[in-house]
PLY file of the C-alpha trace (Angstrom):
ply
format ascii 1.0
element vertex 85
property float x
property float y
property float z
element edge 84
property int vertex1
property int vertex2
end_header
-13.77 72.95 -111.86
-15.77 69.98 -110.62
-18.22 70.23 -113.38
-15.16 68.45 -115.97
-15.52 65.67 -113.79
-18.10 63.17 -114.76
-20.83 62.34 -111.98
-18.94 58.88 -111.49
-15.87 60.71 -110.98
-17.37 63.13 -107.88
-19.07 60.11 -106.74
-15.49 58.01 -106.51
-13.74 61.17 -105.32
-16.36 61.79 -102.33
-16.45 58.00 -101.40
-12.71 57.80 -101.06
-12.59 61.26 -99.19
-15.49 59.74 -96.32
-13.89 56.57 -96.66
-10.37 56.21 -96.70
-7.72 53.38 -96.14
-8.72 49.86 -96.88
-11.08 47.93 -94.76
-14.01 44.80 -95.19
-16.43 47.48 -94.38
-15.05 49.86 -97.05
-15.42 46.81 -99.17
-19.14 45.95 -98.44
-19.94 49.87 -98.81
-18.10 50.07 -102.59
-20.24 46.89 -103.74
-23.41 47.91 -101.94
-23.58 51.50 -102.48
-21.42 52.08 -105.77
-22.56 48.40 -107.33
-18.78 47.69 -107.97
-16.49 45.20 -107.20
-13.43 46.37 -105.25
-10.88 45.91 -108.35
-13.19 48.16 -110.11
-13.48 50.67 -108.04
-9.57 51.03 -107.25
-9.20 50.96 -111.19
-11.43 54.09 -111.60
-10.05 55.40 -108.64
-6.63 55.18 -110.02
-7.70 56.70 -113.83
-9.57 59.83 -111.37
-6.63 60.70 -109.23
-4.78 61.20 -112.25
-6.70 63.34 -114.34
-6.20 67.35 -113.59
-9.66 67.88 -113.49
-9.62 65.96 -110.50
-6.57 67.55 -108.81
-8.30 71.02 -109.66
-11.65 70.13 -108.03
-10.08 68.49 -104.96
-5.95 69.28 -104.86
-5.25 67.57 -101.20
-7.29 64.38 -101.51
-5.72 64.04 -105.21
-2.27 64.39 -103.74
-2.53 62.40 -100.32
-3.95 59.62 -102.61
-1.64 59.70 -105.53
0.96 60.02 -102.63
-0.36 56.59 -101.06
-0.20 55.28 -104.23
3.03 56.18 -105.15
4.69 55.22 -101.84
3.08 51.72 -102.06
4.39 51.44 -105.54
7.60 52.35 -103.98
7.79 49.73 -101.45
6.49 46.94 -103.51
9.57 48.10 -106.33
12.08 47.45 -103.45
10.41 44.34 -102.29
11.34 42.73 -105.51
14.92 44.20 -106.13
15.22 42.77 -102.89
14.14 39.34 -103.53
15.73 39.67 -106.45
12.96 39.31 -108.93
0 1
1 2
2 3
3 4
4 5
5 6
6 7
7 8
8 9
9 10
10 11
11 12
12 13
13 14
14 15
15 16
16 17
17 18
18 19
19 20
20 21
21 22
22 23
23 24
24 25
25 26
26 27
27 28
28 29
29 30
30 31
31 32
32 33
33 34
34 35
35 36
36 37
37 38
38 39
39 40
40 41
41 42
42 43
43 44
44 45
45 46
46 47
47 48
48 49
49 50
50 51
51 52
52 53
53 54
54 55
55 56
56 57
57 58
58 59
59 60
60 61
61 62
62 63
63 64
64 65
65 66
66 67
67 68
68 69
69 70
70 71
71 72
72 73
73 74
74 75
75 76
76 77
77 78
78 79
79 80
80 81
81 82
82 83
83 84
C-alpha cells in the first residue's frame, strides 16, 4: 500500500514516526533535513494523516497522530467556550 503514497508522503510519515512530539530539536531537524519550515511541515503532515493511503501503509502512527490531533483540537474547542469566545 505504501507505493499510493508519494515519496514526500513516506518521507513525512517516517520523520514523524522517529521523531515524535514537538521539540527545538525536532524543529532544527524538519528545516535542516526536510528544507521546510515547521508550519509547512505540520500542514503536509496534517493533509498525510488523513489520506487512507496513509492509514493503510502505517494504521497505528496514522491513528495515534490523528488522535493527538484530534484531542488538541478538543481542548483548544473548550478553551474558548470557556472564555467565552
Amino acid at each position: 500500500m505504501t507505493d499510493l503514497l508519494s515519496d514526500r508522503e513516506r518521507v513525512i510519515l517516517a520523520f514523524e514516526a522517529e521523531r515524535p512530539g514537538h521539540s527545538s530539536a525536532k524543529e532544527e531537524a524538519i528545516r535542516g533535513e526536510l528544507q521546510l519550515t515547521p508550519a509547512r511541515y505540520y500542514q503536509l503532515l496534517d493533509r498525510v494523516i488523513d489520506s487512507e493511503q496513509a492509514l493503510a501503509a502505517e494504521p497505528m502512527l496514522v491513528r495515534r497522530l490523528r488522535r493527538i490531533r484530534d484531542d488538541a483540537a478538543a481542548r483548544r474547542a473548550r478553551r474558548t467556550v470557556l472564555s467565552g469566545g
